[in-house]
C-alpha positions as CSV (number, residue, x, y, z in Angstrom):
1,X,0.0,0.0,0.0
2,X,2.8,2.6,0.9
3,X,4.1,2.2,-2.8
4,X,0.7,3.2,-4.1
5,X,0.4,6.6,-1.9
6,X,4.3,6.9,-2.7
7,X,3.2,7.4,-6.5
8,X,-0.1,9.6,-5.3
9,X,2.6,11.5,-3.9
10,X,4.3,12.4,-7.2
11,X,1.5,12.5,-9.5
12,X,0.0,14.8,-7.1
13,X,3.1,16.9,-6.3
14,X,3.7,16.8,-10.4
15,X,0.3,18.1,-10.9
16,X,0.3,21.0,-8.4
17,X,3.7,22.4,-10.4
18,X,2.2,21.9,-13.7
19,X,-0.9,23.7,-12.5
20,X,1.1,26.3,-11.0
21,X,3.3,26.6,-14.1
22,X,0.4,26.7,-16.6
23,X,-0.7,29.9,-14.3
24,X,2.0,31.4,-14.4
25,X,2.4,31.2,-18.0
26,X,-1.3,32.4,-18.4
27,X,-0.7,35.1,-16.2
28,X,-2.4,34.2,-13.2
29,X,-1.2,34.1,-9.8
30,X,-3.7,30.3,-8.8
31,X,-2.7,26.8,-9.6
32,X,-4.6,26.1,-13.2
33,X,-5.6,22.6,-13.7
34,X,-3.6,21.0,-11.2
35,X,-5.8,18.4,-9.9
36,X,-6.4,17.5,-13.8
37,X,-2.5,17.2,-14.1
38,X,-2.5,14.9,-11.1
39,X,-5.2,12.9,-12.2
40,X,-3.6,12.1,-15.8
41,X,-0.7,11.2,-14.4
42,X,-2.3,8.6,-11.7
43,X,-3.4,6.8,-14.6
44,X,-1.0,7.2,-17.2
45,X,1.4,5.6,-14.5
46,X,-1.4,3.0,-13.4
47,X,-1.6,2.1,-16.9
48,X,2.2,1.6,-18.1
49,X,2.7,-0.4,-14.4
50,X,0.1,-2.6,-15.8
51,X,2.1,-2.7,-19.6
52,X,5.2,-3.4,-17.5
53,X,3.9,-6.2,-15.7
54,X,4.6,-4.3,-12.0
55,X,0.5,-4.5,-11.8
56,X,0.1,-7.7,-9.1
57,X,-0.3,-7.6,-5.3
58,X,0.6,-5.3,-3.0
59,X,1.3,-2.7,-5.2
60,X,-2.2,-3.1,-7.2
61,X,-3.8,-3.0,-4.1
62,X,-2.2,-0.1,-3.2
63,X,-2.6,1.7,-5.9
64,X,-6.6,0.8,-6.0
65,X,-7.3,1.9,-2.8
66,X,-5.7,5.5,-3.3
67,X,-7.4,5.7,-6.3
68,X,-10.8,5.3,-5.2
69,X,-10.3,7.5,-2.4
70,X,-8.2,10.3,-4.3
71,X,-10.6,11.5,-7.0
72,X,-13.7,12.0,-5.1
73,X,-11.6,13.5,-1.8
74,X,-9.5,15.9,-4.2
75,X,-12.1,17.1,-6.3
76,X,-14.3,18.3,-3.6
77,X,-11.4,19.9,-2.3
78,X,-11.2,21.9,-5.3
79,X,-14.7,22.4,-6.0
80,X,-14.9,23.8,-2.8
81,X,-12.1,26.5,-3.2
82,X,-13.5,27.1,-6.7
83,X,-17.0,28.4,-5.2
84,X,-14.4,30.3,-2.8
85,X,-13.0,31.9,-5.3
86,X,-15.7,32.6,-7.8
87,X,-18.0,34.2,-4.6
88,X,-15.1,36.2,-3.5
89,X,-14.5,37.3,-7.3
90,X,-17.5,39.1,-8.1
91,X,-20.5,38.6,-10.0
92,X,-18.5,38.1,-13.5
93,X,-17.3,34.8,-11.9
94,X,-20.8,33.2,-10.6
95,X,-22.3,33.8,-13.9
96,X,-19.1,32.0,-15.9
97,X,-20.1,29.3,-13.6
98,X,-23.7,29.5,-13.4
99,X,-24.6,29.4,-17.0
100,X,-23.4,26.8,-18.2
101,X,-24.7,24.2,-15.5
102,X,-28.5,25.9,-16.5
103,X,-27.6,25.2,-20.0
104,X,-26.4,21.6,-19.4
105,X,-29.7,21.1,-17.6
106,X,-31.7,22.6,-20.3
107,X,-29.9,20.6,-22.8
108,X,-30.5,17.5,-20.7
109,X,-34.0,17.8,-20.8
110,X,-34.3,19.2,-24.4
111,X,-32.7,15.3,-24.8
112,X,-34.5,13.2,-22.5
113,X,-37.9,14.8,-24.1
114,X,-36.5,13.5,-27.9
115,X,-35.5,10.4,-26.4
116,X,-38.3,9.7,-24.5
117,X,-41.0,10.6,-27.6
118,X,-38.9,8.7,-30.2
């Protein structure tokens, strides 16, 4: 188990300096993407262990149980800072965030409707 939060570790320390890289080179002083970055990398290294044949016992088992408790644990982390920050930011920042959930839920329904009468 300790080898699978060893590579948690790095594929979440990688993804915090991409996402703070990619910031920086946009101009902004946050972390962009981080959690995305760290994410990708979890399983693009989950994946080649498995193409390299490293994928049996402990370490699978390691590596399963930090994946099923890292994704939902780190993004309601930053789902929660992201409503932080779009609150704090103004009314610009709710709306960027606000409008495209309605519209998903409109589109959802516009779909169920077809799919339903078809």
């Amino acid at each position: 188990m300790i080898k699978g939060l060893a590579l948690l570790s790095f594929c979440f320390l990688t993804g915090m300096w991409c996402g703070a890289l990619l910031g920086s080179w946009l101009g902004i002083d946050a972390n962009v993407g981080g959690v995305g970055f760290a994410m990708i990398f979890f399983l693009l290294l989950k994946e080649a262990s498995v193409r390299k044949g490293l994928w049996n016992g402990e370490f699978a088992f390691g590596i399963e149980f930090w994946n099923k408790l890292y994704i939902p644990i780190v993004i309601a982390m930053a789902a929660s800072l992201n409503v932080k920050s779009a609150v704090s930011s103004g009314l610009l920042a709710i709306l960027a965030g606000l409008l495209p959930v309605l519209l998903a839920f409109w589109v959802f329904k516009v779909l169920i409707k077809k799919l339903g009468t078809s």
